[in-house]
N, C-alpha and C positions, 0 to 999 in steps of 0.2 A: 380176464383181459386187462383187467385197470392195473393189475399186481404188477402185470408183465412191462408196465408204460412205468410205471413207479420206477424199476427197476432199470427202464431204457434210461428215464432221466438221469441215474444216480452215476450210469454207466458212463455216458455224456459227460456229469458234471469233472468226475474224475478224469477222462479224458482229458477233457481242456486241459490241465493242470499240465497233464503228460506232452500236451502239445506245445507250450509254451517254451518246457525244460527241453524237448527237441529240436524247437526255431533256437532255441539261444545256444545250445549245443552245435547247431550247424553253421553259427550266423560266427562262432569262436572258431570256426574251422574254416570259413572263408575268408576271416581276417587273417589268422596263420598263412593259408598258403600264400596270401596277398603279397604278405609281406615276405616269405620269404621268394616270392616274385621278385621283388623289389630290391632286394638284396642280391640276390643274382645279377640282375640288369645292373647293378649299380656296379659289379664286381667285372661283369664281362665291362661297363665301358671302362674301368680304371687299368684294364690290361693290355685294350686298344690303346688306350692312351701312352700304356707303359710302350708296348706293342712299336706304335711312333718315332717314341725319342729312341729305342733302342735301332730301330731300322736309321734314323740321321743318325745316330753316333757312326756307326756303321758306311753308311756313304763318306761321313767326314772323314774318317781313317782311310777307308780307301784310297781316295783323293789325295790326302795326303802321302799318302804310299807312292800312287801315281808320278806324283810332284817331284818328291825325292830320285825316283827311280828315271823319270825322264832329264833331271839333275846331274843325276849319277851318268847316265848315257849318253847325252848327247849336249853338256852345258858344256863350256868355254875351259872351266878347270875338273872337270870330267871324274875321274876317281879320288880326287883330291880337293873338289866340293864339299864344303860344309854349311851347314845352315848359317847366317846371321845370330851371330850373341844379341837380343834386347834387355834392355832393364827390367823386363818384366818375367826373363829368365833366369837372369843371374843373383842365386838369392846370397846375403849377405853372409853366412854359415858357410858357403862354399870357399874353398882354399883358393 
């Protein structure tokens, strides 16, 4: 019987050892997927974000479509409308 207790202990002690190398093996595997948690969420908001300005670029064009084409149809000089030259069009390179 004492042989058999000797041998629980040694069994034990060796144990811990193995449970230690397990907690810290599992504890590198919840920091990993944390972060690649993290990196996702970071990635889906940077695509909403993208997401956004591409939907107003999108309205803005529209709009401007809109603008032209109600211009175009139904303004005072009708087919023969053209936009306003500003300074802020007419760059100096041009003829």
């Amino acid at each position: 019987m004492a042989g058999t207790i000797k041998g629980m202990r040694r069994n034990l002690r060796s144990q811990r050892g193995q449970t230690l190398l397990v907690a810290i093996v599992i504890l590198f595997l919840l920091v990993f997927i944390g972060t690649i948690f993290v990196v996702m969420v970071t990635r889906s908001l940077g695509r909403a974000a993208m997401g956004t300005k591409m939907t107003k670029a999108q309205y803005f064009a529209e709009a401007g479509l809109r603008f032209v084409d109600a211009q175009l149809t139904y303004g005072e000089m009708g087919a023969d409308w053209r936009p306003p030259l500003t300074t802020a069009t007419v760059l100096p390179e041009d003829p």
